[in-house]
DRENLUM-34003 format. One record per residue: residue number from 0; x, y, z of N, C-alpha, C in turn. Coordinates in steps of 0.001 Angstrom, whole numbers. Example, Ala and Ser with C-alpha at 12.3 -4.5 7.8 and 13.67 -1.06 7.14 Angstrom:
BEGIN
+-----+---------+---------+---------+---------+---------+---------+---------+---------+---------+
: num :     npx :     npy :     npz :    capx :    capy :    capz :     cpx :     cpy :     cpz :
+-----+---------+---------+---------+---------+---------+---------+---------+---------+---------+
:   0 :   13190 :   -5690 :    7800 :   12300 :   -4500 :    7800 :   13200 :   -3300 :    7800 :
:   1 :   12850 :   -2250 :    7080 :   13670 :   -1060 :    7140 :   12900 :      30 :    7870 :
+-----+---------+---------+---------+---------+---------+---------+---------+---------+---------+
//
This chain:
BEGIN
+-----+---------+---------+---------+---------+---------+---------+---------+---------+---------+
: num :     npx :     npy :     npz :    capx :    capy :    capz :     cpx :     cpy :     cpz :
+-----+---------+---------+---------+---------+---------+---------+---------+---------+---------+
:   0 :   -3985 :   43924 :  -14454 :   -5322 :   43366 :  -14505 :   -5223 :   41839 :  -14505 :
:   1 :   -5916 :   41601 :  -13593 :   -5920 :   39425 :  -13209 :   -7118 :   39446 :  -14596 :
:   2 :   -6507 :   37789 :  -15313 :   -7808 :   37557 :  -16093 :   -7812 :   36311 :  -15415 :
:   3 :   -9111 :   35598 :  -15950 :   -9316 :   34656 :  -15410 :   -8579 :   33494 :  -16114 :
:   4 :   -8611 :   32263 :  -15902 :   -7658 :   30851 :  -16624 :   -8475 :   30683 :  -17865 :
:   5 :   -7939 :   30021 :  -18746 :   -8715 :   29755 :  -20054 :   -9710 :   28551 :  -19286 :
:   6 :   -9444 :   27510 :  -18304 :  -10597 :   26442 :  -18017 :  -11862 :   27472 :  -17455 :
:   7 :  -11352 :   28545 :  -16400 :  -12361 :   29058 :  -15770 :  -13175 :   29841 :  -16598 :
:   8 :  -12193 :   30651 :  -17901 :  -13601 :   30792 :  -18897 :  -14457 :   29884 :  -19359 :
:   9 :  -13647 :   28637 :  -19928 :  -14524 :   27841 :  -20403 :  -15719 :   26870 :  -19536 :
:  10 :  -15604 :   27412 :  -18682 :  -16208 :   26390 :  -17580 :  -17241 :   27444 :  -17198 :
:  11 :  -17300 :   28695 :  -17173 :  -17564 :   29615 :  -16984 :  -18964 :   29880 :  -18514 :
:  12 :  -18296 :   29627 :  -19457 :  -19011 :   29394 :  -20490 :  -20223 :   28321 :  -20125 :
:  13 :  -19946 :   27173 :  -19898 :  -20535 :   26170 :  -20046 :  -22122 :   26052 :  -19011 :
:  14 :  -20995 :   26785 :  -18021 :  -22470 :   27479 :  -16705 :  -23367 :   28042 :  -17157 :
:  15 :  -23296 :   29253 :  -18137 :  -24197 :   30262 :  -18371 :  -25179 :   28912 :  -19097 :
:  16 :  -24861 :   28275 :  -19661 :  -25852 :   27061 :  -20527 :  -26746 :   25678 :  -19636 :
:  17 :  -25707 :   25744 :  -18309 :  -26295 :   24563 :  -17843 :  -27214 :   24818 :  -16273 :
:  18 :  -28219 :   23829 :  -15980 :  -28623 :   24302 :  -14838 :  -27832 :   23804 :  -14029 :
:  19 :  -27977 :   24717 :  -12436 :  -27017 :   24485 :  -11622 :  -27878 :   23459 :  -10508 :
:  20 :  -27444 :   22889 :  -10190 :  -28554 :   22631 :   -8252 :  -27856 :   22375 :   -7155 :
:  21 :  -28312 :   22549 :   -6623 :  -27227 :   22396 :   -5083 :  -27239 :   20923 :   -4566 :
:  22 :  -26369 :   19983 :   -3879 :  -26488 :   19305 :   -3366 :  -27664 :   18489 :   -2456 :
:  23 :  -28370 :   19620 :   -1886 :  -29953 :   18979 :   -1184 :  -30759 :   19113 :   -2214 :
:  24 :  -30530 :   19588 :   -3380 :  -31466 :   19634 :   -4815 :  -30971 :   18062 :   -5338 :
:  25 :  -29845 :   18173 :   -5771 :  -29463 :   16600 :   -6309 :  -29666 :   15562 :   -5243 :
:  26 :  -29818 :   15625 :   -4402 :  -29928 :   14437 :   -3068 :  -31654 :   14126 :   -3595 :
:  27 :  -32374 :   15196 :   -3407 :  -34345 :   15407 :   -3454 :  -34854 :   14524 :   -5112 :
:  28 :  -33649 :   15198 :   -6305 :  -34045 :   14465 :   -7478 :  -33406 :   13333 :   -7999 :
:  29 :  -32466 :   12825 :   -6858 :  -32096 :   11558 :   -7358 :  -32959 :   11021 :   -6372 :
:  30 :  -33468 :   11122 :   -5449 :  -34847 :   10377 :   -4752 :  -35707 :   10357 :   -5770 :
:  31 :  -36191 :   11457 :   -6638 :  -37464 :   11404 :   -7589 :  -36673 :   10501 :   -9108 :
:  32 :  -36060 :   10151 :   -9251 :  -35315 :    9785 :  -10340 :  -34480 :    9593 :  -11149 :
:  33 :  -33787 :   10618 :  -10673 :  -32617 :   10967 :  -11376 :  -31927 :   10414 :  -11104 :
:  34 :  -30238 :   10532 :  -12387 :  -29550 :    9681 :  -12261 :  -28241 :   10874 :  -11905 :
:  35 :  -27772 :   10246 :  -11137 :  -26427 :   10857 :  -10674 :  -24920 :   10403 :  -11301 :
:  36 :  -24691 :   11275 :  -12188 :  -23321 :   10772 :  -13016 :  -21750 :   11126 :  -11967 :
:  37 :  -21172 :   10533 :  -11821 :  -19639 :   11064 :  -11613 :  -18880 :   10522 :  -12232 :
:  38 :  -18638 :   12444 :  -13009 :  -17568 :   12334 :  -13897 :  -15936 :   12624 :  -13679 :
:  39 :  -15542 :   11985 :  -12718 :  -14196 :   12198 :  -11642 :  -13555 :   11080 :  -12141 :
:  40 :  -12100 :   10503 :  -12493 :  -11800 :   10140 :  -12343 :  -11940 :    8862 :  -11802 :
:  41 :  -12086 :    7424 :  -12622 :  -12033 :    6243 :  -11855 :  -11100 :    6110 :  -10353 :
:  42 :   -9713 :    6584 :  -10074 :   -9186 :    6921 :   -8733 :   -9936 :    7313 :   -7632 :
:  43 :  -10726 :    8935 :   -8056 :  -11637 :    9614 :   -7314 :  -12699 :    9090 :   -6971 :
:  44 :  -13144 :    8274 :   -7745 :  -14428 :    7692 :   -7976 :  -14770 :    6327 :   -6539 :
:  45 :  -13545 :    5613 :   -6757 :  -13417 :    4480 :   -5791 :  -12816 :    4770 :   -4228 :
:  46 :  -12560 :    5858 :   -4109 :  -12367 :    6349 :   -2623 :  -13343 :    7348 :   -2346 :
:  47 :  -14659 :    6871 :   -2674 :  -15754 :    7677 :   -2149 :  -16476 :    8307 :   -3208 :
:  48 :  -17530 :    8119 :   -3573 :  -18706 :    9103 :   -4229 :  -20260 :    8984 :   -3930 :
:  49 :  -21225 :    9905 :   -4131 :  -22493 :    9766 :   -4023 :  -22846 :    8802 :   -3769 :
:  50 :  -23808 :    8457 :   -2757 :  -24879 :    7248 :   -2975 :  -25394 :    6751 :   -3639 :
:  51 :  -25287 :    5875 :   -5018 :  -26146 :    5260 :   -5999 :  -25898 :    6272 :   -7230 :
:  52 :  -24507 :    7039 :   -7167 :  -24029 :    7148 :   -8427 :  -23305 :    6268 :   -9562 :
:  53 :  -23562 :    6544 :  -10758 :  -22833 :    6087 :  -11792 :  -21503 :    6887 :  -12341 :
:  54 :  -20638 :    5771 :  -12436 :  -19164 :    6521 :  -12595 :  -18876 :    6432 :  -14176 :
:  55 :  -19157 :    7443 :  -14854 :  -18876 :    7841 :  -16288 :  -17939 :    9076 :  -16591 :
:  56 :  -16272 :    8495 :  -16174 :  -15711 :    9810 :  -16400 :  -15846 :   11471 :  -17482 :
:  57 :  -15321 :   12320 :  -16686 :  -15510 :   13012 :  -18242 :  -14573 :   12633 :  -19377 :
:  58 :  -13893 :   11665 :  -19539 :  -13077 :   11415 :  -20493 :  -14008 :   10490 :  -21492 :
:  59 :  -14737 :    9753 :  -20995 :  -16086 :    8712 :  -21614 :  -17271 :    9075 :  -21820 :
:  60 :  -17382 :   10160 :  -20651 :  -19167 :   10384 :  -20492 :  -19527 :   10300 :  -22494 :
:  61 :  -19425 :   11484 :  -23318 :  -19982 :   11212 :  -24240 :  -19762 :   10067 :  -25007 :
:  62 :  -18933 :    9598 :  -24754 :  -18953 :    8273 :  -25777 :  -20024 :    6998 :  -25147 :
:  63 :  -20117 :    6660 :  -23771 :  -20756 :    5833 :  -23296 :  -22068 :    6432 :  -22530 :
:  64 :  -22647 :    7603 :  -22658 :  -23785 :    7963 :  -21910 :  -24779 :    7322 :  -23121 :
:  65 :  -24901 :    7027 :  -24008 :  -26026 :    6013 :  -24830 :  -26144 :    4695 :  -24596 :
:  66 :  -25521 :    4086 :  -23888 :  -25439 :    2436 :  -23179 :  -25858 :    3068 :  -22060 :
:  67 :  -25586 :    3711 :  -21202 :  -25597 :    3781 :  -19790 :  -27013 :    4177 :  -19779 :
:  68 :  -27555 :    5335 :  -20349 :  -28371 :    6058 :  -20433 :  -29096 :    6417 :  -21618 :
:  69 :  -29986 :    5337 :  -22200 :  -30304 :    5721 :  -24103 :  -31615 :    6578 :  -23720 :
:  70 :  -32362 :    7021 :  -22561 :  -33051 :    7692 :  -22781 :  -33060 :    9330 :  -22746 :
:  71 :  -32924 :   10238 :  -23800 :  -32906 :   11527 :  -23651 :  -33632 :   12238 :  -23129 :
:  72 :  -34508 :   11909 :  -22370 :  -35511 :   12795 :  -21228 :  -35154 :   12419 :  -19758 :
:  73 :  -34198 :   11084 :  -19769 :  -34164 :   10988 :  -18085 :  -33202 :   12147 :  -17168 :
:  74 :  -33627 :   12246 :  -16418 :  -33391 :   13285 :  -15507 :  -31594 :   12983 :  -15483 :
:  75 :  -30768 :   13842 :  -15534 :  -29146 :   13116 :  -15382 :  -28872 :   14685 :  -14574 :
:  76 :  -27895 :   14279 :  -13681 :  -27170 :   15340 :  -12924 :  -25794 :   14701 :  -12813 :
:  77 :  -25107 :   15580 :  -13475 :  -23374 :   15244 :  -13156 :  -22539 :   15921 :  -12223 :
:  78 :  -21465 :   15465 :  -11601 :  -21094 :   16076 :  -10556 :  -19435 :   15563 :  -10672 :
:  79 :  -18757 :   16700 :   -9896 :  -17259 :   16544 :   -9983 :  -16383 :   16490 :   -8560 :
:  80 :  -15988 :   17062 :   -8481 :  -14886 :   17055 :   -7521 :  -15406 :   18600 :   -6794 :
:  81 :  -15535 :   19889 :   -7942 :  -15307 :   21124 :   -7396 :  -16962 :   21581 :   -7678 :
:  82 :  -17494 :   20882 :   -8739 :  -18639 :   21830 :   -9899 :  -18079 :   22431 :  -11033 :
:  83 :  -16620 :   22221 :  -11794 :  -16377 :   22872 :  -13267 :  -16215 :   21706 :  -13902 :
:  84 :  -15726 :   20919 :  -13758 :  -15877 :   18987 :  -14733 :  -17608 :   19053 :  -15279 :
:  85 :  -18056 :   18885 :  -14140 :  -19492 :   18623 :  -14184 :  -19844 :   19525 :  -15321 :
:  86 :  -19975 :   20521 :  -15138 :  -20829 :   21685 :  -15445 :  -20154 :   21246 :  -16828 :
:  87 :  -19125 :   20660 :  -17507 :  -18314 :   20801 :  -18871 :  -19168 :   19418 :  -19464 :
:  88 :  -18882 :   18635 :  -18608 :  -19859 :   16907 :  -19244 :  -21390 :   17202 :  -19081 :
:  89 :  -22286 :   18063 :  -18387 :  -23174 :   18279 :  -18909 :  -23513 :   19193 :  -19690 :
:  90 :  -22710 :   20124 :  -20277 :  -22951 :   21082 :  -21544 :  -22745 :   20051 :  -22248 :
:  91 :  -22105 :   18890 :  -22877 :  -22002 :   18776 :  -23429 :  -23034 :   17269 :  -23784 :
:  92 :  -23618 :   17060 :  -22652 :  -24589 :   15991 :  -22714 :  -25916 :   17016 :  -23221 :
:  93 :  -25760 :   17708 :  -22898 :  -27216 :   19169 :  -23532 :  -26929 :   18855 :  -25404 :
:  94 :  -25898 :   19221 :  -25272 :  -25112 :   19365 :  -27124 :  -26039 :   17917 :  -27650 :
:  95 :  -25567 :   16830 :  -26844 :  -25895 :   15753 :  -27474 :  -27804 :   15082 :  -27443 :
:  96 :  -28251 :   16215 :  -27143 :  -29434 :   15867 :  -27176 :  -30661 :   15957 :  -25805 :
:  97 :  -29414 :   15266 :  -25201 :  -30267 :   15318 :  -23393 :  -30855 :   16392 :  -23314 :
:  98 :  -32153 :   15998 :  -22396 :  -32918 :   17272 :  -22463 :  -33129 :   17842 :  -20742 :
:  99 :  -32547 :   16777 :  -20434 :  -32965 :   17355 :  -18534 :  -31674 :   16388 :  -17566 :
: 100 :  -30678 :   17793 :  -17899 :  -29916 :   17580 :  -17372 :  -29240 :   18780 :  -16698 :
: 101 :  -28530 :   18822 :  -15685 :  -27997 :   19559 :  -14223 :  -26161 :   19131 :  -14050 :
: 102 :  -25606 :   20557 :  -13503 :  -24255 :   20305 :  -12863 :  -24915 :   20641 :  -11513 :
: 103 :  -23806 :   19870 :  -10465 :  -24218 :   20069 :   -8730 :  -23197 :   20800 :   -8403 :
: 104 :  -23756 :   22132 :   -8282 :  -22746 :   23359 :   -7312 :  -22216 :   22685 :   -6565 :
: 105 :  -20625 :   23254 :   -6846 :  -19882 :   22511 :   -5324 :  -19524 :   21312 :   -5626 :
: 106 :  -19767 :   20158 :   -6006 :  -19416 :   18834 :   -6243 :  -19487 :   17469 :   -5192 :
: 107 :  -18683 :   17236 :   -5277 :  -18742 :   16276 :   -4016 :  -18113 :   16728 :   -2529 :
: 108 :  -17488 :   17715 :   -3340 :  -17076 :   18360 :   -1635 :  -18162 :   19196 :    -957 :
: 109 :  -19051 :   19676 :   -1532 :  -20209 :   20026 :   -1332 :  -21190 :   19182 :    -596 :
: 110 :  -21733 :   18028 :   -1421 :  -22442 :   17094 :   -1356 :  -21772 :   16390 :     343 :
: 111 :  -20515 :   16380 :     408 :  -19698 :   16047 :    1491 :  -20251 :   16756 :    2572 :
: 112 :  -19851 :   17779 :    2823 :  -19888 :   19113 :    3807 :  -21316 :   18968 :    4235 :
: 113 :  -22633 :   18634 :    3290 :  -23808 :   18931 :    3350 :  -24122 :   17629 :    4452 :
: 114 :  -23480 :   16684 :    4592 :  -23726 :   15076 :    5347 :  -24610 :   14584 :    4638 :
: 115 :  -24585 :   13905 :    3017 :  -25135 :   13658 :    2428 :  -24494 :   11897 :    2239 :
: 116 :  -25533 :   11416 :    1804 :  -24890 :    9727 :    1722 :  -23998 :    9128 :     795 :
: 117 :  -23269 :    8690 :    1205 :  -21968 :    8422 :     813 :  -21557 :    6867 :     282 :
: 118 :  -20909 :    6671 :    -559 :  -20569 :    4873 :    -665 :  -19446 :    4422 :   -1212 :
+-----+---------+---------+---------+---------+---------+---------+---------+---------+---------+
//
């Protein structure tokens, strides 16, 4: 019997808690407001991410999403590489209060594939 990895449970966990949206969903509500986190790696981060994202690794996101972001109602969508980073820094931006916040299915390779804007 295959089990799954302890990340893919826990990541797996973190899904059942967080909303998901797809890439033309995060493209539509970072037009309406939202803020687009990437939580990748400063490396990852500087050879390409979202259009008019903010780079708050998951190693920082909770410590610095209250400077970056002190309001707990603004719209935040985090995004990774695959969709399991994400989905982990926004469970845990939920924990901390945020109230409207999203992981982006798929990630940036997603967001990629989709011909979405790039910088």
């Amino acid at each position: 019997m295959n089990h799954p990895s302890r990340f893919a449970q826990l990541t797996a966990d973190a899904k059942s808690r967080v909303r998901e949206v797809t890439p033309a969903q995060a493209n539509e509500e970072q037009a309406q407001g939202a803020v687009l986190i990437d939580v990748r790696e400063r490396e990852e981060f500087v050879q390409g991410h979202a259009k008019r994202a903010i780079h708050l690794s998951k190693g920082v996101v909770e410590l610095r999403i209250e400077e970056a972001i002190p309001d707990i109602a603004t719209p935040i969508i985090c995004y990774c590489g695959g969709g399991s980073r994400s989905a982990l820094a926004a469970d845990n931006l939920q924990k901390m209060g945020y109230t409207n916040v999203a992981s982006m299915a798929g990630g940036l390779k997603a967001w990629r594939n989709e011909g979405l804007a790039m910088e």
